[in-house]
C-alpha positions as CSV (number, residue, x, y, z in Angstrom):
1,X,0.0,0.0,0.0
2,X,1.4,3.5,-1.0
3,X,2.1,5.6,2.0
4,X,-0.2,8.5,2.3
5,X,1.0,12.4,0.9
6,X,0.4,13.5,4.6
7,X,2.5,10.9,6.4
8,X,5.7,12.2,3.5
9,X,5.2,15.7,4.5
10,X,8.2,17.0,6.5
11,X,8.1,17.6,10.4
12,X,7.4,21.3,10.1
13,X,3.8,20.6,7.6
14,X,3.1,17.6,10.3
15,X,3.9,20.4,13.6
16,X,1.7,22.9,12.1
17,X,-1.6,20.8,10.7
18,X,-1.2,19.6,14.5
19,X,-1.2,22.8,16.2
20,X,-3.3,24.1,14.1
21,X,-5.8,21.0,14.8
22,X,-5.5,21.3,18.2
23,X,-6.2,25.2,18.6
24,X,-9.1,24.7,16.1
25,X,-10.9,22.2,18.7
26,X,-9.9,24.2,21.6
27,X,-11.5,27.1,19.9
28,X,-14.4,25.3,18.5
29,X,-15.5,23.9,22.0
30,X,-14.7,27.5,23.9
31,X,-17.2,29.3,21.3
32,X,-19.5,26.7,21.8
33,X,-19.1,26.8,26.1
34,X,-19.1,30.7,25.3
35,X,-22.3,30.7,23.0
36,X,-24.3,28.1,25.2
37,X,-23.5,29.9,28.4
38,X,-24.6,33.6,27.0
39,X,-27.8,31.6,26.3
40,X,-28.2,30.1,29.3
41,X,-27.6,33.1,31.2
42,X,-30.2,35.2,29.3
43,X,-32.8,32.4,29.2
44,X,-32.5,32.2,32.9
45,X,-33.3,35.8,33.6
46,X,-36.1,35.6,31.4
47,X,-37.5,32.9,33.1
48,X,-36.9,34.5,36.2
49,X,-38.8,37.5,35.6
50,X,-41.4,35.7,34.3
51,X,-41.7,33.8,37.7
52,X,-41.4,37.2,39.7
53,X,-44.6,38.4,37.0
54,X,-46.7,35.2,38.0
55,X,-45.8,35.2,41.3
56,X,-47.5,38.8,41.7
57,X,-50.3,37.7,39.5
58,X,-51.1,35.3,41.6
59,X,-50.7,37.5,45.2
60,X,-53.4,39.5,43.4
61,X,-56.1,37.2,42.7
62,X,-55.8,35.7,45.7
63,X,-55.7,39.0,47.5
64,X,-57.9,41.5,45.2
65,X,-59.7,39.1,43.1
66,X,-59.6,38.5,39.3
67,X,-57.8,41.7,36.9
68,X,-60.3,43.1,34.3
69,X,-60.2,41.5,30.9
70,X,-58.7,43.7,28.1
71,X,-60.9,44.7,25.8
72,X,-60.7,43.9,22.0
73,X,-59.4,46.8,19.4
74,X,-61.2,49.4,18.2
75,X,-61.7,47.6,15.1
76,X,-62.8,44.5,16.6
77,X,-59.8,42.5,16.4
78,X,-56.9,41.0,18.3
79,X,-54.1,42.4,18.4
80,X,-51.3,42.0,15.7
81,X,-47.9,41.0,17.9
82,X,-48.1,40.2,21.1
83,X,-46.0,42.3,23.5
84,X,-42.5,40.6,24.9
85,X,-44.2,39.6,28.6
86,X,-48.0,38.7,28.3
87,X,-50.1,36.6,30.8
88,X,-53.3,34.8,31.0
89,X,-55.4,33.9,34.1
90,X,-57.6,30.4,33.4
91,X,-60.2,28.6,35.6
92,X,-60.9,25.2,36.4
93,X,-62.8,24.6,33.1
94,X,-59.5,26.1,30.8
95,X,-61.6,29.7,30.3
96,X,-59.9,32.5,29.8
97,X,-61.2,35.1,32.4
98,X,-58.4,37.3,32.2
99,X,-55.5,39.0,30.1
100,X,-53.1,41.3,29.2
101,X,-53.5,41.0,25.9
102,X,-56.4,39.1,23.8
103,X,-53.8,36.3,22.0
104,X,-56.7,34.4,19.6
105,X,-56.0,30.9,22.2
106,X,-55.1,30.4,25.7
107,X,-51.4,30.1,26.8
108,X,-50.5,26.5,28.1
109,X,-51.4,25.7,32.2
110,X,-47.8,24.1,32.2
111,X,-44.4,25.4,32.0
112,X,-42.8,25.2,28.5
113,X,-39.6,25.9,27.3
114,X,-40.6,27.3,24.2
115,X,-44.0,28.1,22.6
116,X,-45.1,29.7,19.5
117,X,-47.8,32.4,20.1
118,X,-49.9,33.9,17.5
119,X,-48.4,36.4,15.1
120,X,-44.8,36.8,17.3
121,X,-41.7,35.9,15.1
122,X,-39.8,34.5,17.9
123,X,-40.4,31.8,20.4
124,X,-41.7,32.7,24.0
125,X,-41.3,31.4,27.1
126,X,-43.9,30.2,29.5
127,X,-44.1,29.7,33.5
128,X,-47.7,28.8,34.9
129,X,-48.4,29.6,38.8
130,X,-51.4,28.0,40.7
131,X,-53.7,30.5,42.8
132,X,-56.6,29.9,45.3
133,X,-59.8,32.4,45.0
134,X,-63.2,32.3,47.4
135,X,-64.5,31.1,43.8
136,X,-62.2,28.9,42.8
137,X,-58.7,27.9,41.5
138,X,-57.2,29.9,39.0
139,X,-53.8,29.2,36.9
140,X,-51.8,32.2,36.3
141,X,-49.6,31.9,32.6
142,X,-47.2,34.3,32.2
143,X,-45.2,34.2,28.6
144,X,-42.3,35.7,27.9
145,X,-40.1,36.5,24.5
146,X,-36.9,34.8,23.7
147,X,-36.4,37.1,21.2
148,X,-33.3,39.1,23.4
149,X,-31.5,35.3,23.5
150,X,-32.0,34.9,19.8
151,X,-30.6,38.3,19.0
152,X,-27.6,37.9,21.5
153,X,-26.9,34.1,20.4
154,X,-27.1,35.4,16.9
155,X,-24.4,38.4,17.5
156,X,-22.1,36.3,18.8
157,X,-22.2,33.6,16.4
158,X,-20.9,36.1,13.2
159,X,-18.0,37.4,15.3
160,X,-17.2,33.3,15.9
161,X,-17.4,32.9,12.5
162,X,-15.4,35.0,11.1
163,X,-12.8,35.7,13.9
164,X,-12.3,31.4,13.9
165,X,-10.8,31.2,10.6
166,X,-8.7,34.3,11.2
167,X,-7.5,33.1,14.5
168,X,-6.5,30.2,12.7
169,X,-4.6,31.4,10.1
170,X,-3.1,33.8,12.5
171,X,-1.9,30.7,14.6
172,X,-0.8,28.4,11.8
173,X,1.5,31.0,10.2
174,X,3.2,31.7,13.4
175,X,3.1,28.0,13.8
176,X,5.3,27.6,10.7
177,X,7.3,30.6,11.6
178,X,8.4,29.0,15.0
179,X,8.5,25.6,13.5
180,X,10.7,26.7,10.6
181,X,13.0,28.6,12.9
182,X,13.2,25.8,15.3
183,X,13.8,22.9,12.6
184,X,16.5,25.1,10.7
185,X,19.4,23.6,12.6
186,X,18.1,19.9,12.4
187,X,18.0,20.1,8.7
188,X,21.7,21.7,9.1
189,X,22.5,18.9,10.6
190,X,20.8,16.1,8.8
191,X,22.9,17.8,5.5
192,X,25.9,17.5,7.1
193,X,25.3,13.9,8.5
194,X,24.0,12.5,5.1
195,X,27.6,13.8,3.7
196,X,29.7,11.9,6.4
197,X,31.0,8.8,5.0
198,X,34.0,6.8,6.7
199,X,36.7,8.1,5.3
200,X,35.8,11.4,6.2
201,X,34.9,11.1,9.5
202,X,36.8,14.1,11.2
203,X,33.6,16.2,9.8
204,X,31.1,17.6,12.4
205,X,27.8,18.7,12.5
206,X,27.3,22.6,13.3
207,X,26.8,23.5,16.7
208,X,23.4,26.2,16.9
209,X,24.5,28.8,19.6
210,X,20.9,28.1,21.9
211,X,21.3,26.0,24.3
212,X,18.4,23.7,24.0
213,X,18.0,20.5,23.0
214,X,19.2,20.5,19.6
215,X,22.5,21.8,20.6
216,X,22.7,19.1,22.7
217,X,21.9,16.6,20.0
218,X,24.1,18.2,17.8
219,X,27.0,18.2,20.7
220,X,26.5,14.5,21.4
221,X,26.3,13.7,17.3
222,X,29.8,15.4,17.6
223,X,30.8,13.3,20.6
224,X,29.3,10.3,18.5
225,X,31.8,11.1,15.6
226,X,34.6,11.6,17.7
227,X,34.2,8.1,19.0
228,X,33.5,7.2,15.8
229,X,36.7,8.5,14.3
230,X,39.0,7.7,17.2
231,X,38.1,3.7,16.7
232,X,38.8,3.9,13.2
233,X,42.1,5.2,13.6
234,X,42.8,2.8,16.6
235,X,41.5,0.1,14.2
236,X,43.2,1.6,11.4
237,X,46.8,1.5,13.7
238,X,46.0,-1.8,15.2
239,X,45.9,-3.6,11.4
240,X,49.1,-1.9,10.5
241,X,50.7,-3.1,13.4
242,X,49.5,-6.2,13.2
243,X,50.3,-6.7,9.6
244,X,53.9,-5.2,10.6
245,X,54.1,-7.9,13.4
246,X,53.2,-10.8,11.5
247,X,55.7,-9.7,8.8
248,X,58.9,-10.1,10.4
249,X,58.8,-13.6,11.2
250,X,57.0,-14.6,8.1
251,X,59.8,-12.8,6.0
252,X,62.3,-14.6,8.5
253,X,61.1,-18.0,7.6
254,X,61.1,-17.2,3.8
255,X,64.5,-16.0,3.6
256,X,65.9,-19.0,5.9
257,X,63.8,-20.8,3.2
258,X,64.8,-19.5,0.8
259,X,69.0,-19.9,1.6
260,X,68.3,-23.8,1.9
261,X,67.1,-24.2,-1.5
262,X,69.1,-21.9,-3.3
263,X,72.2,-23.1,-1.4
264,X,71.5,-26.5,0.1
265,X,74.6,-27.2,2.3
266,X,75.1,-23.7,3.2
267,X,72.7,-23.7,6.6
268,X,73.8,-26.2,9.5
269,X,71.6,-29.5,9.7
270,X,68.6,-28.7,11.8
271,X,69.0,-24.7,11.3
272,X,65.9,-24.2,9.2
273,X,63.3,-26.3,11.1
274,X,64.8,-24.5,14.3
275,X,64.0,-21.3,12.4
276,X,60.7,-22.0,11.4
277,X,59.9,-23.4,14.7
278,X,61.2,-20.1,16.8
279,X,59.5,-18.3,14.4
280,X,55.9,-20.0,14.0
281,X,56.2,-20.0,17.8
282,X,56.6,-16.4,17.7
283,X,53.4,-16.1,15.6
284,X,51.8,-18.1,17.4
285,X,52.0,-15.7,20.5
286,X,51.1,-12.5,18.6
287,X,48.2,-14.3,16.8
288,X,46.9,-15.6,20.6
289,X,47.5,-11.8,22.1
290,X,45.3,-10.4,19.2
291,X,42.8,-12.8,20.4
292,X,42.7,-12.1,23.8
293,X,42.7,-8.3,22.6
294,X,39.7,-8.3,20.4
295,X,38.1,-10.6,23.4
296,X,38.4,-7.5,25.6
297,X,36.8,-5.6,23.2
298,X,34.0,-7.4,22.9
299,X,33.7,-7.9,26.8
300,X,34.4,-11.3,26.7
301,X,37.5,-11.7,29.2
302,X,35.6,-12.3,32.0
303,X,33.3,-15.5,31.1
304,X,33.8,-18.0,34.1
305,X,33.4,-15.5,36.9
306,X,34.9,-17.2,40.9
307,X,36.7,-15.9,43.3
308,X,40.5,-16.1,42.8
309,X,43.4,-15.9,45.3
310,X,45.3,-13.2,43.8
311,X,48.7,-14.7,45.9
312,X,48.4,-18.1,44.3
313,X,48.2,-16.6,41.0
314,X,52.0,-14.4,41.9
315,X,52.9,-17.0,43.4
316,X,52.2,-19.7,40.3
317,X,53.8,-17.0,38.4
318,X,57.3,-16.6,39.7
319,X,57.9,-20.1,40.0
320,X,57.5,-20.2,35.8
321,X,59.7,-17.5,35.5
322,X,63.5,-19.8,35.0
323,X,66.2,-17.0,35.0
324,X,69.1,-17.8,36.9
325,X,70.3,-14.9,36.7
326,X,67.5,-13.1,38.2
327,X,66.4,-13.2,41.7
328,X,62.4,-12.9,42.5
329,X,61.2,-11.6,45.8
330,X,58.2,-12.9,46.9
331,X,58.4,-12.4,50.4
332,X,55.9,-9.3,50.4
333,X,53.4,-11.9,48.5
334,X,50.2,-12.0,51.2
335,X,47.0,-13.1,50.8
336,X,44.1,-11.5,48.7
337,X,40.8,-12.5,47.1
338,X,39.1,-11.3,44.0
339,X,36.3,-12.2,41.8
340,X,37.1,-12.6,38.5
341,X,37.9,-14.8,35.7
342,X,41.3,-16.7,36.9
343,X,42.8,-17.6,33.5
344,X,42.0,-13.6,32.4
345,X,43.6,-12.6,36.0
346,X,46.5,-15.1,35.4
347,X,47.2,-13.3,31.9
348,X,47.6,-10.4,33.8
349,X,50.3,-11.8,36.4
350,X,52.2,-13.5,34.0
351,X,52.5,-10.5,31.7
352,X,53.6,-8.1,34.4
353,X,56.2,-10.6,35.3
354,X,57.9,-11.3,31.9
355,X,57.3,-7.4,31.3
356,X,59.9,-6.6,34.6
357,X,61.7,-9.6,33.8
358,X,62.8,-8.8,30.2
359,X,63.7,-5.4,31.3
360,X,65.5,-6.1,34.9
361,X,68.9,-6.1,35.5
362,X,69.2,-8.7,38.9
363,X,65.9,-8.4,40.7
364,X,61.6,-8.9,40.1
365,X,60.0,-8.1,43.4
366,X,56.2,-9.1,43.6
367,X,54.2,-7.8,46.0
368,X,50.1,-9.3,47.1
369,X,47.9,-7.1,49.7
370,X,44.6,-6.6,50.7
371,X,43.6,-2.9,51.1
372,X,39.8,-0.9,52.2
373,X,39.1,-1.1,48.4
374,X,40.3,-4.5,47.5
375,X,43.4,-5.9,46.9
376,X,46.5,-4.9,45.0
377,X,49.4,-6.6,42.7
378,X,52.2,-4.8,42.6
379,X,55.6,-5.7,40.2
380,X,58.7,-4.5,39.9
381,X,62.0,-4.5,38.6
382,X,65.9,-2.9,39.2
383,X,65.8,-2.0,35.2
384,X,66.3,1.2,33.1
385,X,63.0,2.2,34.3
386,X,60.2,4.2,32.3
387,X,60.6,7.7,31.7
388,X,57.2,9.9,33.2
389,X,56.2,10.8,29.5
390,X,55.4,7.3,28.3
391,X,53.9,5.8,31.4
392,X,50.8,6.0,30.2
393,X,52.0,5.2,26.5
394,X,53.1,1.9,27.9
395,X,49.9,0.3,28.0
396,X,49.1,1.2,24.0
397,X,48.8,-1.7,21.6
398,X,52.3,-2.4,20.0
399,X,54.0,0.5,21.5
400,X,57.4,-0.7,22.9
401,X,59.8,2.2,24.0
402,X,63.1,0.0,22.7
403,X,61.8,-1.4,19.5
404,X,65.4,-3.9,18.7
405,X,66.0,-4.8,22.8
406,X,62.0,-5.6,23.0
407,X,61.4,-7.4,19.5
408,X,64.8,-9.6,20.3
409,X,63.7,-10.6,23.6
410,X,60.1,-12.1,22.3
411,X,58.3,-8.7,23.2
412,X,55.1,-7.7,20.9
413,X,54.1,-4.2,22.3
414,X,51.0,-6.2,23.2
415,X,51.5,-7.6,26.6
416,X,50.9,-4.1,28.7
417,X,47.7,-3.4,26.7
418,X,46.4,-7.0,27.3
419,X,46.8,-6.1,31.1
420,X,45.1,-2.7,31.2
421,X,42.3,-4.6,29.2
422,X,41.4,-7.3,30.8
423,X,41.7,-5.1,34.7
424,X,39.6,-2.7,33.4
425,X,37.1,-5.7,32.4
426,X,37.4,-6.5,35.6
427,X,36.7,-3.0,37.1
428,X,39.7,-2.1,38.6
429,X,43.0,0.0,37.2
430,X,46.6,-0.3,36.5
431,X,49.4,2.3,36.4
432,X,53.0,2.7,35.8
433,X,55.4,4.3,38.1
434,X,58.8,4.5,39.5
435,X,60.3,2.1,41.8
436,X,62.6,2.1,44.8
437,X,64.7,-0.6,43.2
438,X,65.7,2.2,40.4
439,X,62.9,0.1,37.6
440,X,59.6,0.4,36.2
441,X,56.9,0.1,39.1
442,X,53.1,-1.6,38.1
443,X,50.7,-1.5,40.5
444,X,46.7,-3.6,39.6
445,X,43.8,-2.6,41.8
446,X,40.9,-5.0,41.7
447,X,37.8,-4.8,43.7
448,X,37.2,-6.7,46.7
449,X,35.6,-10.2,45.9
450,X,31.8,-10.0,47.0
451,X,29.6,-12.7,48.5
């Protein structure tokens, strides 16, 4: 089914069709409380006089006895019009023994609304009262004209008319005026979004100067793009890295390769599987970190949820570590509980550990505590330490502050960035720092473990 022309019509014909709707009724159903009140109001004072002139009707022919009939015109007949308040006095039988004006038929011996009296153009009104004579009972009709409420209905109702469909114009073009105004900077916007593609995603969409809500639409749309633009360029730097990483030992294995064939006896026995070994193994690592990276970023690091002993986990870890040239104190390692994932949390101590371990000199101290906010993991080393401008650069993806020492002891530029990760899936934080053994100083906050 087509979509109807009204549902295609753009927000500012849809804002002012529906104000203009909306007034319209409002307006409508005040002019018709306004009319039917005016109405009301005049047809009850008319029916309250009339009461007051039957009231005192009656009071007289109780008191004084029956008026005096009027007499008949000089030329014999009724009159034309009958006056705006006229009244009738009946007896039992329905005879009419008494008038203020000879009307051709009696007036009704009930109230009515609305009658219709012999040669009036307008309708009158009627109110009866009952009254007690020596001789009798008598009923008292006084009718009254409705012809003031049909001449006051009837000057309001053209003003209505024709002040209605001005009103409305009135409203609907400042309608559009306020709707146009208001919807400017949203179209603004939409032509600046609709020209946005990825590869130009440092545009933005202008910023009106009110502060209402589309500036704050437009200020988030911003923010949006930012965010936007800031993970393509981190995706953008993690493929080249990556492509850069997986390079080296691929080119490594081809040239061994490609010595072998070219000159078979010119590698040792053995030296070419040993190469494509170290180097596959080498692959292998970078290929699992990447894993574990884009794991992080999906929010998957933290799967099988227990509590862990962060100690057993240090602990576990400095026994794997076989230098024998290095020393590890563990003597500041005490106990301390978190809730976590333990293989995620185990990443994190084992990369901290070869981290301070490919860069000390004779010592890795761990350290395990609890604290008021949860526990804490603190490693460090008697190495070159980190210079205060990169501490935070540390925990990049591939960033490695010596690229030969770090790429010839195994190092990918990954391992820091795996840590932050995965702690920060785990709500806690990691930083960088100096230590008193003259190295690099990492300290992991975790929450405490709960129930």
């Amino acid at each position: 089914m087509a979509e109807p022309r009204w549902a295609r019509a753009s927000v500012r014909v849809r804002t002012t069709v529906a104000a203009v709707l909306v007034v319209a009724l409002a307006l409508l159903l005040g002019a018709l409380a306004l009319v039917a009140l005016v109405r009301g109001s005049l047809h009850d004072g008319l029916e309250s006089t009339a009461e007051q002139r039957a009231s005192a009707l009656a009071a007289q022919v109780e008191t004084s006895g029956l008026p005096e009939p009027e007499p008949v015109d000089d030329d014999g007949d009724l009159d034309d019009e009958p006056d705006e308040l006229v009244w009738q006095v009946t007896d039992a039988t329905g005879g009419v023994v008494g008038a203020s004006q000879l009307l051709g038929r009696p007036l009704p011996t009930d109230d009515a609304d609305e009658v219709q009296l012999p040669g009036a153009d307008h309708p009158y009104l009627v109110v009866t009262e009952d009254a007690e004579a020596g001789d009798g009972r008598y009923v008292v009709s006084v009718a009254v004209s409705l012809e003031d409420v049909e001449d006051s209905t009837s000057a309001m109702v053209l003003p209505l008319v024709v002040g209605l469909p001005l009103l409305l114009l009135l409203v609907g073009g400042t309608t559009w005026v306020v709707a146009t105004r208001a919807l400017a900077p949203v179209d603004r916007i939409r032509r600046e979004v609709d020209q946005i593609t990825g590869a130009q995603l440092e545009r933005r969409v202008p910023e009106p100067s009110s502060r209402d809500e589309i500036h704050r639409l437009a200020r988030t749309m911003n923010q949006m793009l930012q965010r936007l633009q800031d993970s393509r360029d981190r995706q953008q730097q993690f493929v080249s890295d990556a492509s850069h990483e997986l390079r080296s030992p691929l080119s490594s294995i081809r040239q061994t390769a490609e010595v072998a064939r070219a000159h078979p006896g010119a590698l040792p026995e053995g030296e070419l599987a040993d190469a494509v070994l170290e180097e596959s193994a080498r692959m292998q690592r970078l290929v699992e970190q990447l894993l574990l990276l884009t794991r992080a970023d999906e929010g998957a690091v933290t799967r099988a949820v227990q509590d862990v002993d962060l100690d057993d986990l240090a602990l576990a870890g400095a026994r794997r570590l076989h230098r024998p040239e290095l020393r590890i104190d563990t003597t500041q390692v005490g106990p301390a509980r978190v809730r976590g994932d333990r293989a995620a949390l185990g990443q994190v101590v084992q990369n901290l550990i070869d981290n301070a371990a490919r860069h000390a000199s004779q010592v890795v101290a761990l350290t395990v505590r609890e604290t008021e906010a949860g526990s804490e993991l603190v490693v460090e080393d008697d190495g070159p330490g980190i210079a205060p401008d990169d501490r935070n650069r540390v925990f990049e993806r591939f960033v490695r502050l010596d690229e030969a020492r770090a790429r010839d002891a195994g190092g990918s530029g990954l391992g820091l960035a795996i840590v932050r990760e995965i702690v920060a899936a785990h709500g806690g934080t990691v930083e960088a720092s100096a230590s008193g053994l003259g190295g690099a100083r990492f300290v992991v906050r975790l929450p405490r473990a709960v129930g």
